[in-house]
C-alpha positions in Angstrom: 0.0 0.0 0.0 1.2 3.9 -1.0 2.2 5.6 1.9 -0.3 8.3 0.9 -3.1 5.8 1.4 -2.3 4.2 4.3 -4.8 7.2 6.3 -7.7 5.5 4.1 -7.4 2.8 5.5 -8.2 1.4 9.5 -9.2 -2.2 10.1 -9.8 -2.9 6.5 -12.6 0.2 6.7 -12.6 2.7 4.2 -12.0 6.2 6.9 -12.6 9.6 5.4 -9.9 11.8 5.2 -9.2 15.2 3.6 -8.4 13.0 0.0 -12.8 12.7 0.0 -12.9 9.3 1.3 -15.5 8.6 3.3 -16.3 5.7 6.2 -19.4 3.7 5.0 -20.4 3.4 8.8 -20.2 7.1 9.5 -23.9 8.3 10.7 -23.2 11.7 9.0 -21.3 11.8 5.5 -20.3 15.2 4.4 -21.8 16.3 1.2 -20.3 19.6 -0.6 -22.3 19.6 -3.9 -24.3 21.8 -4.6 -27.7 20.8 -7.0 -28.0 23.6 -9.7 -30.6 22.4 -12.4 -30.6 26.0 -13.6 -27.8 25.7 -16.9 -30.0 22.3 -17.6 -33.4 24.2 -18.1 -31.7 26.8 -19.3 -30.7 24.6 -22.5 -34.6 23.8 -22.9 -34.1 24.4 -26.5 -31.7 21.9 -27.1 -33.0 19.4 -24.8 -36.5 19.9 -27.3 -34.7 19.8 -30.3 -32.9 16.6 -29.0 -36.1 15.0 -27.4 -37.9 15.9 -30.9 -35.1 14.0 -32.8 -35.2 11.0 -30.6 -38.6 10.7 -31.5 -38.4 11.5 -35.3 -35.6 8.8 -35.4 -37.5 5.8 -33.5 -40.9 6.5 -35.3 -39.4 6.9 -38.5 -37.0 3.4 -37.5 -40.5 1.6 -36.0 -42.4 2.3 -39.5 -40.2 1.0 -41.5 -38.5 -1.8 -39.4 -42.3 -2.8 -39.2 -42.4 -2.7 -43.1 -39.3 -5.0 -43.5 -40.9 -7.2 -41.0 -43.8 -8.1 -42.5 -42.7 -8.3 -45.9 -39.9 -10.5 -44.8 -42.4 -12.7 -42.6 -44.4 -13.1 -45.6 -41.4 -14.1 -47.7 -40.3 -17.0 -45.0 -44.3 -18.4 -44.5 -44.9 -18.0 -48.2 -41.7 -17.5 -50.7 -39.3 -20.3 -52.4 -36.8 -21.6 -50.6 -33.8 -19.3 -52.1 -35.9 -16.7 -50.5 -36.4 -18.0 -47.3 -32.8 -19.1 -46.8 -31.9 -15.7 -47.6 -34.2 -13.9 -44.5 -33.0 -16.2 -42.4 -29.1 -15.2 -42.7 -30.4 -11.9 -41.8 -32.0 -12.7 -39.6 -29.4 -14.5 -37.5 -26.7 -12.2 -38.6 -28.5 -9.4 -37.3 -29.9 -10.8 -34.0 -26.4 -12.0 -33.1 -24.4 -8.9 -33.3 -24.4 -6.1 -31.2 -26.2 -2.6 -32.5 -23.1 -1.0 -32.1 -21.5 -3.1 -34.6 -24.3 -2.7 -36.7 -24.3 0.9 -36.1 -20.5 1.4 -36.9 -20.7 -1.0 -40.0 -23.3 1.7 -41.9 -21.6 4.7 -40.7 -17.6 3.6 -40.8 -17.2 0.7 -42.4 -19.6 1.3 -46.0 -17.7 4.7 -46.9 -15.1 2.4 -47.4 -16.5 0.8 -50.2 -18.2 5.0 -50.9 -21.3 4.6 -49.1 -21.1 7.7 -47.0 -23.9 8.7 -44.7 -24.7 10.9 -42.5 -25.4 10.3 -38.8 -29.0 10.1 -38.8 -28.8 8.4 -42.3 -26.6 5.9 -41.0 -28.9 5.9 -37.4 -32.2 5.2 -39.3 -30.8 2.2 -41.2 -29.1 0.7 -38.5 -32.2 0.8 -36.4 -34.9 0.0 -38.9 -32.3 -3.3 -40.2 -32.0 -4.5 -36.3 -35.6 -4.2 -35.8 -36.5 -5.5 -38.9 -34.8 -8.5 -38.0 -36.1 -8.9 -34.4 -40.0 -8.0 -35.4 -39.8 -10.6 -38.7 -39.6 -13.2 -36.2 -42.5 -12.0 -33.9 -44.7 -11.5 -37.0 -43.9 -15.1 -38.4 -44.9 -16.5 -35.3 -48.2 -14.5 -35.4 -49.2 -15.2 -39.4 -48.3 -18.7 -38.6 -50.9 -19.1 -35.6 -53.2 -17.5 -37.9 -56.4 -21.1 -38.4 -55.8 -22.7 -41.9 -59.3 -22.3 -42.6 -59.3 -18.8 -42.4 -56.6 -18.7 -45.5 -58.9 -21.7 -47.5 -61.8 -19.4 -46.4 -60.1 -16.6 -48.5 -59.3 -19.0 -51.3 -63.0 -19.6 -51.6 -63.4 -16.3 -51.8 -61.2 -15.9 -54.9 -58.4 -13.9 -53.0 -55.4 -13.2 -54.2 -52.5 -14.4 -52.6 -51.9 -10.9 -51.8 -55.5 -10.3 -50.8 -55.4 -13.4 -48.4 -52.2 -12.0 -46.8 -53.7 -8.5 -46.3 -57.5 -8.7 -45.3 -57.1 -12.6 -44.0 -53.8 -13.1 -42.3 -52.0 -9.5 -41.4 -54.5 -8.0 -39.3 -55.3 -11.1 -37.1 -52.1 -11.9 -36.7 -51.2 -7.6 -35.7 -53.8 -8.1 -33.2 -52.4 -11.3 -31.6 -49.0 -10.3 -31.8 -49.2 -6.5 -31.0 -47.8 -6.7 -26.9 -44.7 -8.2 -28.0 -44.4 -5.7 -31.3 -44.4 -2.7 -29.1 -42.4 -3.9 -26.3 -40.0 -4.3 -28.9 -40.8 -0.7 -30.6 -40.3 0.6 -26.9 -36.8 -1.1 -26.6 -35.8 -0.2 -30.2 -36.5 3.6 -28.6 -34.4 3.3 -25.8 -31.5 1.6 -27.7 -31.5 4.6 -30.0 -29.5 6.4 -27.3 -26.1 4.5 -28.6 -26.8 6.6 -32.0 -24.9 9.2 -30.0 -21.7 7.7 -30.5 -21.4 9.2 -34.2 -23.0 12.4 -33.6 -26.4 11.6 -34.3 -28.1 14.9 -32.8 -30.4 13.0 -30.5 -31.0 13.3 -26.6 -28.3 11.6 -25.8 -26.0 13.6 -28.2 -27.3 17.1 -26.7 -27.0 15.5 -22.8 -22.9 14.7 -23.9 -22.9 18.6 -25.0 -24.5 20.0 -22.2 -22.6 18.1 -19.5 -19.2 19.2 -21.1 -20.2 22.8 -21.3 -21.9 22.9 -17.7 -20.1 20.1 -15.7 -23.5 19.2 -14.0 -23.5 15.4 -14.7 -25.6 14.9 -11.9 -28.8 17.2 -13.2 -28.1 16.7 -16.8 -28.5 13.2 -16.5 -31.9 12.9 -14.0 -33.2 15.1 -16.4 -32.1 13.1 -19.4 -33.6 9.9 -17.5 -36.8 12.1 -16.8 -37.3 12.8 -20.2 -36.9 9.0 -21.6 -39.4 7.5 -19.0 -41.5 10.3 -20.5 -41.0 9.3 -23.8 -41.7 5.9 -23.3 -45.4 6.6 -20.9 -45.9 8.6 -24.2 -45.5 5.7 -27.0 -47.0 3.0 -25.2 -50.1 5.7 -25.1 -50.3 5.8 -28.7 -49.8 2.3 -29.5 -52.8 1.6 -26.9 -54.5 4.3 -28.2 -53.9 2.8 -32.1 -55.1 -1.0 -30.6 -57.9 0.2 -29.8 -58.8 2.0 -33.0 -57.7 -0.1 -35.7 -57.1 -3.6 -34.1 -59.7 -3.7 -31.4 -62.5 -6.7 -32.0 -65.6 -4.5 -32.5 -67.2 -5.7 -29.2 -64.4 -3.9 -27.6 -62.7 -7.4 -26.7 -58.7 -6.5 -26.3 
């Protein structure tokens, strides 16, 4: 042990002494901060701007990851085999790899080959690619609980293939699959916080810039947490609100 930490410790207890250390049994620990959430709602703007972003980038990433989903769903009940094989190496190559890796691939890895993007560019196709992935699986499941006689029901009918898919299979199998679609929507939101890492301008970005130009980690940070549980009470709102308007049976039964 350094001389200059042999003060610190006294029976194998942490003591405080004038370095900041402080004894974990001491009834009264000394606190010199001082809370100042002033510079944070001062930056109101930028936290908006950033809050707005975050939100622009995850709806824009949940529409179209939703998109790839169910075509690629249909492609791996319904398409030739080439087809199928195909989705599946997504699939896996996607859901085991990090984001990050993902993420760095489209923003560092394709101007290599002259594919340059910019940070949200590069943000909205990592995000909508990984959930695309994630959700294909969670609509296959759903399309392939959907009754067989529904789809020979449709046949009957002189559907389309197409037709069957839309009006026959999609929207019963939304309605059973929709809790684990969102949940996933809601975790694709919060994981859009590692977008920071090549300057996307999102909340996480503008929480970096602020707590470099202030210094108050602390506050930045609570607020930053604040405004993420917000966002999330806020989406899982609208996707109740959008059950119970479009995928709702109409006897109101969930």
């Amino acid at each position: 042990m350094r001389p200059g930490l042999a003060p610190i410790f006294k029976g194998g207890a942490l003591q405080y002494n004038e370095t900041g250390f402080i004894d974990a049994d001491s009834p009264a620990i000394p606190m010199n901060y001082t809370f100042q959430f002033g510079p944070v709602f001062q930056a109101w703007p930028l936290l908006l701007h950033g809050t707005w972003m975050t939100i622009q980038l995850s709806g824009l990433a949940m529409l179209l990851g939703l998109a790839v989903a169910v075509l690629c769903a249909w492609g791996k009940t319904s398409g030739p085999a080439p087809l199928r094989a195909l989705i599946q190496v997504y699939i896996e190559l996607i859901r085991n790899t990090p984001f990050l890796v993902q993420l760095f691939f489209f923003f560092f890895a394709l101007p290599a080959v002259g594919v340059r993007w910019s940070p949200y560019t590069a943000a909205l196709v990592a995000m909508t690619v990984n959930l695309g992935a994630y959700a294909t699986e969670i609509v296959r499941a759903g399309i392939e609980a959907i009754p067989r006689g529904q789809i020979e029901a449709g046949l009957a009918l002189n559907l389309t293939r197409v037709e069957i898919f839309r009006f026959v299979v999609l929207k019963p199998a939304l309605r059973a699959i929709y809790p684990a679609l969102t949940s996933q929507f809601i975790l694709l939101m919060l994981a859009s916080s590692v977008v920071s890492v090549i300057s996307a301008d999102d909340l996480t970005s503008v929480a970096a810039t602020l707590q470099s130009e202030t210094f108050r980690s602390f506050e930045i940070y609570i607020v930053i947490t604040l405004i993420y549980l917000a966002l999330t009470l806020c989406f899982s709102y609208v996707f109740r609100r959008i059950h119970d308007r479009y995928l709702s049976y109409p006897d109101g039964r969930s």
